[in-house]
C-alpha atoms as an extended CHARMM CRD file, in Angstrom:
* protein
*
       172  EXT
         1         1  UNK       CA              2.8230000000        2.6080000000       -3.9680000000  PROA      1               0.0000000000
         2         2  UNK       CA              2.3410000000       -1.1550000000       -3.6000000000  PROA      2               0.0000000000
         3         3  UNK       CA             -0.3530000000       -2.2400000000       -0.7560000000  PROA      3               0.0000000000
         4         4  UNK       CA             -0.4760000000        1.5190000000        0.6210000000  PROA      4               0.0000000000
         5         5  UNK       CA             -3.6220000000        2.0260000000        2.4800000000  PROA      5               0.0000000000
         6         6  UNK       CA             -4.7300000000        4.7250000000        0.0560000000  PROA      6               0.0000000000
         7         7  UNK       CA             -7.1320000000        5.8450000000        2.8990000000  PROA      7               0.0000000000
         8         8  UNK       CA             -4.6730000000        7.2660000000        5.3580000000  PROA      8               0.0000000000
         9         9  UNK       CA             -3.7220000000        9.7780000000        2.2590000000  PROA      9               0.0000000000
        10        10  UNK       CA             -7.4780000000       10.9150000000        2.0990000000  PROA      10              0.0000000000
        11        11  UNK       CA             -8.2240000000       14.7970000000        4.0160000000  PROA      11              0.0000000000
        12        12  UNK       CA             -4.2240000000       14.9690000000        4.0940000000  PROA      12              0.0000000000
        13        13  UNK       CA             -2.4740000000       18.1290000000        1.9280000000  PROA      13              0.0000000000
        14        14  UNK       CA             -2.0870000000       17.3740000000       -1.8010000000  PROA      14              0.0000000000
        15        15  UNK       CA              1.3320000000       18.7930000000       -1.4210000000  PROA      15              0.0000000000
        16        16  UNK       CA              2.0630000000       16.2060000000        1.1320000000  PROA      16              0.0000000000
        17        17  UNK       CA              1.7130000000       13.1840000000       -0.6110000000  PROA      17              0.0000000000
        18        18  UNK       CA              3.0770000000       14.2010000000       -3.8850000000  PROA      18              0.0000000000
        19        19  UNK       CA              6.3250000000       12.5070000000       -3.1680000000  PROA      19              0.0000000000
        20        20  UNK       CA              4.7370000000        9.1610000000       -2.3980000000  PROA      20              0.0000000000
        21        21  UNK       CA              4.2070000000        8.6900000000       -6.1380000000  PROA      21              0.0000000000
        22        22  UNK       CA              7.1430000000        7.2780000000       -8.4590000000  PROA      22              0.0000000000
        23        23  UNK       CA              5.4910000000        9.8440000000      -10.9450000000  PROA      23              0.0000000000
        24        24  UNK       CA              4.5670000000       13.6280000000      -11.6830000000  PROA      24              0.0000000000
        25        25  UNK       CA              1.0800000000       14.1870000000      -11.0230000000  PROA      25              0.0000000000
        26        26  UNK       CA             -0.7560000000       17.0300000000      -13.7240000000  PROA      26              0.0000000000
        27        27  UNK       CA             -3.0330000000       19.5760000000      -12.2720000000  PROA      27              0.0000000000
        28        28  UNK       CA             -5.8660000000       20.7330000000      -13.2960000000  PROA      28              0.0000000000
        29        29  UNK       CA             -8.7550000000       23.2420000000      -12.2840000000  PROA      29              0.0000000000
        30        30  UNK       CA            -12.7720000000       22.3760000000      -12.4640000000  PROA      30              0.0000000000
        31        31  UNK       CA            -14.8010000000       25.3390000000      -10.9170000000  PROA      31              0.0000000000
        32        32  UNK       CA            -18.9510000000       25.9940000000      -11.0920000000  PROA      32              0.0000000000
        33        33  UNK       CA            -20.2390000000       28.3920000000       -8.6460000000  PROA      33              0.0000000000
        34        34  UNK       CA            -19.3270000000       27.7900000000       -5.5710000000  PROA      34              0.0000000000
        35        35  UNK       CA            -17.6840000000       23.8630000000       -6.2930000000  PROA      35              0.0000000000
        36        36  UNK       CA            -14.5490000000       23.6360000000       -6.7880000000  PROA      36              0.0000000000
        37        37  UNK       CA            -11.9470000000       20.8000000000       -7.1200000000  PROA      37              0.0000000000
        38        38  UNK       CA             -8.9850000000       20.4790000000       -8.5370000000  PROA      38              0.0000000000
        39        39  UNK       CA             -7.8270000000       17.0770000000      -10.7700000000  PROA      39              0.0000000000
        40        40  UNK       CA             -4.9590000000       15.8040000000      -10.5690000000  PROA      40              0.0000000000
        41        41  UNK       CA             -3.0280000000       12.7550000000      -12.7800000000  PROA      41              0.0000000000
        42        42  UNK       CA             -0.2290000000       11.1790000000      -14.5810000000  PROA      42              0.0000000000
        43        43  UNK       CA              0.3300000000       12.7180000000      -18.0220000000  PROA      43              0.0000000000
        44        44  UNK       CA              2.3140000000        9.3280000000      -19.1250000000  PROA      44              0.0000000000
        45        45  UNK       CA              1.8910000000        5.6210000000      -18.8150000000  PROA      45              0.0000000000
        46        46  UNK       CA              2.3480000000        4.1840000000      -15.3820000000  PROA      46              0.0000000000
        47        47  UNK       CA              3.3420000000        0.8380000000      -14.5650000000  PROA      47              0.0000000000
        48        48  UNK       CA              2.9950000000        0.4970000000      -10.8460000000  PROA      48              0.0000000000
        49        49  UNK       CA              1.8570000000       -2.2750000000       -8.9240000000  PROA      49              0.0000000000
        50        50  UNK       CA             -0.8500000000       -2.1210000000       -6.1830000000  PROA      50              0.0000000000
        51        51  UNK       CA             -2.0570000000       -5.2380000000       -4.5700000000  PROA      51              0.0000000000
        52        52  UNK       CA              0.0690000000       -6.9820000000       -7.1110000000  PROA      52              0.0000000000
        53        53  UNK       CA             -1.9760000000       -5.5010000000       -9.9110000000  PROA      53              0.0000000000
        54        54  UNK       CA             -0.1620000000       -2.6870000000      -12.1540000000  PROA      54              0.0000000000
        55        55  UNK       CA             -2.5200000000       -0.0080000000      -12.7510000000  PROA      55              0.0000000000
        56        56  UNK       CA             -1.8640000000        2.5380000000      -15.8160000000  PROA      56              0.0000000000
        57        57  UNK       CA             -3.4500000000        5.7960000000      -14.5040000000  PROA      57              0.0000000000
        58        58  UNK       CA             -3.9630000000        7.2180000000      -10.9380000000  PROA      58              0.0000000000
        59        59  UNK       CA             -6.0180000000       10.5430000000      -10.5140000000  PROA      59              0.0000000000
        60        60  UNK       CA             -6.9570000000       12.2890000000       -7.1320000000  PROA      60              0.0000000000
        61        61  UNK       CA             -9.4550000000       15.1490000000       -6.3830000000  PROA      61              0.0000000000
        62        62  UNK       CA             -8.6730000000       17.6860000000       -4.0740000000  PROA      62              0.0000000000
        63        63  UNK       CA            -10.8330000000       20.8520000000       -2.4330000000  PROA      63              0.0000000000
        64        64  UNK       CA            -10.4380000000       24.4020000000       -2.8490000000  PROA      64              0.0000000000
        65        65  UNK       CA             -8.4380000000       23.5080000000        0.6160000000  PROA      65              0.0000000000
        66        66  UNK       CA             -6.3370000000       21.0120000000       -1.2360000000  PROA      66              0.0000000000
        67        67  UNK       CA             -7.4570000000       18.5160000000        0.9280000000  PROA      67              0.0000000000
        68        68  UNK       CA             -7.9270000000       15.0160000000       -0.8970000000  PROA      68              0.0000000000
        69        69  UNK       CA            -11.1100000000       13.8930000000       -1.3670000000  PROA      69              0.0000000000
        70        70  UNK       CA            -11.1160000000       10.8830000000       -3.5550000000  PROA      70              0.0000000000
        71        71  UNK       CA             -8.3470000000        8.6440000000       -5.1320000000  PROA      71              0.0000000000
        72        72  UNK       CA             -9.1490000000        6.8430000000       -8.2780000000  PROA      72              0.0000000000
        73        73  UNK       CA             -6.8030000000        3.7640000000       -9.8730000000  PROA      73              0.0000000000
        74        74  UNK       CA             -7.3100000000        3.2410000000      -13.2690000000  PROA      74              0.0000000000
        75        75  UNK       CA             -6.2210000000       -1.0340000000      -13.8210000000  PROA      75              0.0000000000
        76        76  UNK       CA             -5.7190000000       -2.2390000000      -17.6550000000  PROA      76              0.0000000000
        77        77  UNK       CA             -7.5500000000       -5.7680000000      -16.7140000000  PROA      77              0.0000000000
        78        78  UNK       CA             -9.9700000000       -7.0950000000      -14.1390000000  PROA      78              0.0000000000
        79        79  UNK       CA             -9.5690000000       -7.6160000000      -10.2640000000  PROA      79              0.0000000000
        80        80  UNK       CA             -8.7460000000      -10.6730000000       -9.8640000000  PROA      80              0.0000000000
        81        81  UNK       CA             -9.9280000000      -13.3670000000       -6.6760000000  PROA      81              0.0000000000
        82        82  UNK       CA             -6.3990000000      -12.7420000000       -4.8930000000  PROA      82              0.0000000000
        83        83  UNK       CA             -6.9000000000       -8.9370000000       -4.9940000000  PROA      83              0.0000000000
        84        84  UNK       CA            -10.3540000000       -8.8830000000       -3.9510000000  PROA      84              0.0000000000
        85        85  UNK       CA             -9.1590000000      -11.6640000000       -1.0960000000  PROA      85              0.0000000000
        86        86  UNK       CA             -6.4980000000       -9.2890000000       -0.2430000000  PROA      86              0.0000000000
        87        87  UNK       CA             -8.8590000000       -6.4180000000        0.2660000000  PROA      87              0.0000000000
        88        88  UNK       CA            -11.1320000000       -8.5140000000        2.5280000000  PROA      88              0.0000000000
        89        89  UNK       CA             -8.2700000000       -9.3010000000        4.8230000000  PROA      89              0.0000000000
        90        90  UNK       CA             -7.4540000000       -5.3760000000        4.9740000000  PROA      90              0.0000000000
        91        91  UNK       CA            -10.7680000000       -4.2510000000        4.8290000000  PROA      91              0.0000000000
        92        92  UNK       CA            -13.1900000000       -6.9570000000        5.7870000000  PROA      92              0.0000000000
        93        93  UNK       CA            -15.9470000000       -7.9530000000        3.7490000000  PROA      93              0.0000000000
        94        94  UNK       CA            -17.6540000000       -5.5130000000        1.5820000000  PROA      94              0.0000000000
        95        95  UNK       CA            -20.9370000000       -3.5910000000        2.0810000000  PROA      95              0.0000000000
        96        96  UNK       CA            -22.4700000000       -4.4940000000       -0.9620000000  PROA      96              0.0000000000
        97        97  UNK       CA            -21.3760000000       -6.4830000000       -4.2320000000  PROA      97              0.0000000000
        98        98  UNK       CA            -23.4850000000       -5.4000000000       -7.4230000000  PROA      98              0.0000000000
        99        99  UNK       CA            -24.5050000000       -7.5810000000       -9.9440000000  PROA      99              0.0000000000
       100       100  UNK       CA            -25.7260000000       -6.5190000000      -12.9600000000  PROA      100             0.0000000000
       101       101  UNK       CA            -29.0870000000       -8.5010000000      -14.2630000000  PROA      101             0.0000000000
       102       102  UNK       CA            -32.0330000000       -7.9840000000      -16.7470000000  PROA      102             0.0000000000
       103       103  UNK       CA            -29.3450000000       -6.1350000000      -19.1470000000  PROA      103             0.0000000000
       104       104  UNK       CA            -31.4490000000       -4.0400000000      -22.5730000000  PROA      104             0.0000000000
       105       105  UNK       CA            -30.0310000000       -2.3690000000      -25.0320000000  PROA      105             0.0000000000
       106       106  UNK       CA            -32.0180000000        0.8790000000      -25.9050000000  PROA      106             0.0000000000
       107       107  UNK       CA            -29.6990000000        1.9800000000      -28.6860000000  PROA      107             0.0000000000
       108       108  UNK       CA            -26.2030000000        1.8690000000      -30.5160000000  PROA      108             0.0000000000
       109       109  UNK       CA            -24.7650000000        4.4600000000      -32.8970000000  PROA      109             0.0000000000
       110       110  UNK       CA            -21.4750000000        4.3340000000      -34.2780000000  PROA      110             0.0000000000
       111       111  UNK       CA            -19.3520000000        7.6290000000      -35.0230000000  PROA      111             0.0000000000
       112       112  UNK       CA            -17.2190000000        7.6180000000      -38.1320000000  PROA      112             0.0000000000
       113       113  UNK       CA            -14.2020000000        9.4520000000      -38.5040000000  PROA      113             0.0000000000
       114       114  UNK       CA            -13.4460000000       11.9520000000      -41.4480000000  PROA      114             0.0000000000
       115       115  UNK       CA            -13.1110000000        8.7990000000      -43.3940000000  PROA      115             0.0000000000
       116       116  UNK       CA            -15.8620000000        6.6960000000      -42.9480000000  PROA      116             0.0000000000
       117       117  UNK       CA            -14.4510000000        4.8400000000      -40.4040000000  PROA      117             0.0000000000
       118       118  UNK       CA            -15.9310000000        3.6610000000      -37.2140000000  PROA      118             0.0000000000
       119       119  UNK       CA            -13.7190000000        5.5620000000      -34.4760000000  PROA      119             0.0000000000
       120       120  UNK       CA            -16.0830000000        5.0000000000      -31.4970000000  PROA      120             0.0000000000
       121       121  UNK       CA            -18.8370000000        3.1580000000      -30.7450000000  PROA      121             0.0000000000
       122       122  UNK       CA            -21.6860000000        4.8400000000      -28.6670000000  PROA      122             0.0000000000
       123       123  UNK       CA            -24.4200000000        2.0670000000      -26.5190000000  PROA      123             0.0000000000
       124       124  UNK       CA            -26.7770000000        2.9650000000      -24.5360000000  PROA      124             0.0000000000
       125       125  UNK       CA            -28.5320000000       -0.0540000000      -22.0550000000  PROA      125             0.0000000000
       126       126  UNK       CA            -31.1710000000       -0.3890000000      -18.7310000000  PROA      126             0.0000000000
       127       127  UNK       CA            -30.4170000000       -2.9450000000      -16.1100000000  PROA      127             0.0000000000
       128       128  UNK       CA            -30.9340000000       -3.8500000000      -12.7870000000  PROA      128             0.0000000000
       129       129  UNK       CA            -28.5120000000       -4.5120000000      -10.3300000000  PROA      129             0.0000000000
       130       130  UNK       CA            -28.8360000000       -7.0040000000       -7.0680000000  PROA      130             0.0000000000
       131       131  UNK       CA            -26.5080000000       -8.0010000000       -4.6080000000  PROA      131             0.0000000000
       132       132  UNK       CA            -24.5640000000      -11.0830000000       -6.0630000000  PROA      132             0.0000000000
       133       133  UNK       CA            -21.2590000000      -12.2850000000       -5.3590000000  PROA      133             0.0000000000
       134       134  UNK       CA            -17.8740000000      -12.0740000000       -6.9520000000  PROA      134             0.0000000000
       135       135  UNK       CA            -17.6280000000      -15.2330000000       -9.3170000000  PROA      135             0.0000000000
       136       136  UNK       CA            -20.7870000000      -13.3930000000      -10.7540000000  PROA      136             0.0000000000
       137       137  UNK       CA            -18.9600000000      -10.7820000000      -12.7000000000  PROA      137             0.0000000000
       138       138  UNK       CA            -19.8810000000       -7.8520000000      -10.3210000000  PROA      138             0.0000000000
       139       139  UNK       CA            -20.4250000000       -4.2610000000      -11.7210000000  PROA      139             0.0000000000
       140       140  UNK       CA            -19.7870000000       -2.7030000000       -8.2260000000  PROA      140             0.0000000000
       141       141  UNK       CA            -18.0210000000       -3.6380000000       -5.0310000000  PROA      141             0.0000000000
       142       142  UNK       CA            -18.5590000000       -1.1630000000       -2.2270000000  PROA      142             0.0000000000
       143       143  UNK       CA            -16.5820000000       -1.1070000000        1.3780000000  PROA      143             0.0000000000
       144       144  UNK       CA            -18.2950000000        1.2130000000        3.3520000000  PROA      144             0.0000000000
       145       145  UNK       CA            -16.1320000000        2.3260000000        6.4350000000  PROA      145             0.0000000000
       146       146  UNK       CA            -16.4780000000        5.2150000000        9.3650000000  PROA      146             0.0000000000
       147       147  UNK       CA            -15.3630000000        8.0690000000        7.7600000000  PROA      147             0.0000000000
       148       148  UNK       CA            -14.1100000000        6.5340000000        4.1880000000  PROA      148             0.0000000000
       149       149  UNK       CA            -15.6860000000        4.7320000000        1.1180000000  PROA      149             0.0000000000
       150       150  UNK       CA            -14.1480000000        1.9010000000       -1.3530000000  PROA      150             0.0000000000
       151       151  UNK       CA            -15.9670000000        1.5620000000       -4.8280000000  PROA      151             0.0000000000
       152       152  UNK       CA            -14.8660000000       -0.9360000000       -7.2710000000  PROA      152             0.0000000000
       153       153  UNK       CA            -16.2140000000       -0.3960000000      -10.8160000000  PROA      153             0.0000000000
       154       154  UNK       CA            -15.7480000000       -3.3940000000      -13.0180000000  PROA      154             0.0000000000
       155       155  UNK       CA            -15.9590000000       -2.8270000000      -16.6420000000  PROA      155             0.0000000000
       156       156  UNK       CA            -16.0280000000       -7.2130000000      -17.5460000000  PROA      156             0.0000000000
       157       157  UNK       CA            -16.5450000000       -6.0520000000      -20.9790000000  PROA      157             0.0000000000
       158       158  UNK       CA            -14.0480000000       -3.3020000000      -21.3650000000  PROA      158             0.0000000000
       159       159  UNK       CA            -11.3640000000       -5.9610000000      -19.2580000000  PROA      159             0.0000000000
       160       160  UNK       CA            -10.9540000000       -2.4000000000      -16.9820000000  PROA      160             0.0000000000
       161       161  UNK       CA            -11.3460000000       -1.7630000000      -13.1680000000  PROA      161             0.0000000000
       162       162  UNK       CA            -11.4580000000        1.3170000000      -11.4110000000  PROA      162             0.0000000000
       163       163  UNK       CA            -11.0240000000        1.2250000000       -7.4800000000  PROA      163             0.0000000000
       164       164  UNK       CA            -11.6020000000        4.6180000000       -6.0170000000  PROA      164             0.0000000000
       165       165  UNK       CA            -11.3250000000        5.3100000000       -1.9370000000  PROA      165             0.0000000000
       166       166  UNK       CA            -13.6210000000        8.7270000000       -1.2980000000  PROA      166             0.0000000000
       167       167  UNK       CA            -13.5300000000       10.4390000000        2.1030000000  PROA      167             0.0000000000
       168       168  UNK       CA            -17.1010000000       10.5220000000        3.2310000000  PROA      168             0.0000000000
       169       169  UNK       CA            -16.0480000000       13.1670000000        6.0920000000  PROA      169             0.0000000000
       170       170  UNK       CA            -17.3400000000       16.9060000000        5.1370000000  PROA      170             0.0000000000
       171       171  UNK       CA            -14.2040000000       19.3010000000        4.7660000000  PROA      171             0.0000000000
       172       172  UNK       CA            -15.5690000000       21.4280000000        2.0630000000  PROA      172             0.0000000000
C-alpha cells in the first residue's frame, strides 16, 4: 500500500478494496440506536510501508452501507520532515498545524496488577493548543479538502502517530 492516495478508497465498497491490503482485515460490529459502523483491522503485526514509514496497524470504518468512512494508520514512531514534505507535495499545505502550549497536569494514578505492580499508568492534563509549525512538536496536523479530511495525531511522548483520512461527504 506504499504512497496510495488513501482518499480515492474513501465512500468506495469495503468489499472492494479488501484485496488492496497485503493482509486480512478483522471485522467487527458497533451498533447504538440508529448508528451503526462496522470496524475493521489487522489481527497480527503489519510491517508495511506508506510514505516510506512502516506502520503496524491499519483500521477502517465502514456504514451500515459498507461504504468507508474513515481510514486510520497506526505508525510505531513519529512523522518525520520527509513524510510531512511528501504530504505537502500531494496534498498542499495543511489547514491547520496544532501546537500544544500551557500543558497542566490535573492528576496521575497508577493501576497495579494482581501483584502490586504498576501495569498502566493513568494522566489526566489541560492545555491549549495554537497554530504552530512542525519543528514545534505538533499535536495535530489537519488537511482539509472538498469532500475529504487528513488528521495527523502525534503522540511526541508515546513516539506514535496516527494519520487518519475521513470522508466529510454525508452517505449515512
Amino acid at each position: 500500500m506504499n504512497d496510495t492516495r488513501l482518499e480515492k478508497i474513501l465512500g468506495k465498497d469495503i468489499s472492494d478494496i479488501k484485496a488492496q491490503f497485503n493482509f486480512e482485515l478483522k471485522e467487527n460490529n458497533f451498533s447504538k440506536n440508529d448508528f451503526a459502523l462496522v470496524f475493521h483491522s489487522n489481527e497480527s503485526y503489519i510491517n508495511e510501508p506508506f510514505y516510506n514509514m512502516f506502520y503496524n496497524h491499519i483500521s477502517i470504518i465502514t456504514n451500515k452501507k459498507d461504504k468507508v468512512q474513515s481510514i486510520t494508520i497506526h505508525f510505531r514512531e513519529i512523522i518525520d520532515y520527509s513524510f510531512f514534505n511528501s504530504f505537502i507535495e500531494n496534498y498542499g499545505e495543511p489547514n491547520s498545524i496544532q501546537v500544544i502550549e500551557n500543558r497542566k497536569r490535573i492528576s496521575k494514578t497508577t493501576i497495579k496488577d494482581e501483584f502490586g505492580r504498576a501495569s498502566q499508568t493513568l494522566t489526566k492534563n489541560i492545555f491549549d493548543l495554537r497554530e504552530g509549525t512542525f519543528e514545534e512538536k505538533p499535536l495535530h496536523i489537519i488537511w482539509q479538502k472538498s469532500n475529504f479530511q487528513i488528521k495527523v495525531f502525534l503522540r511526541h511522548e508515546q513516539n506514535i502517530s496516527e494519520i487518519t483520512f475521513s470522508n466529510t461527504l454525508n452517505e449515512n
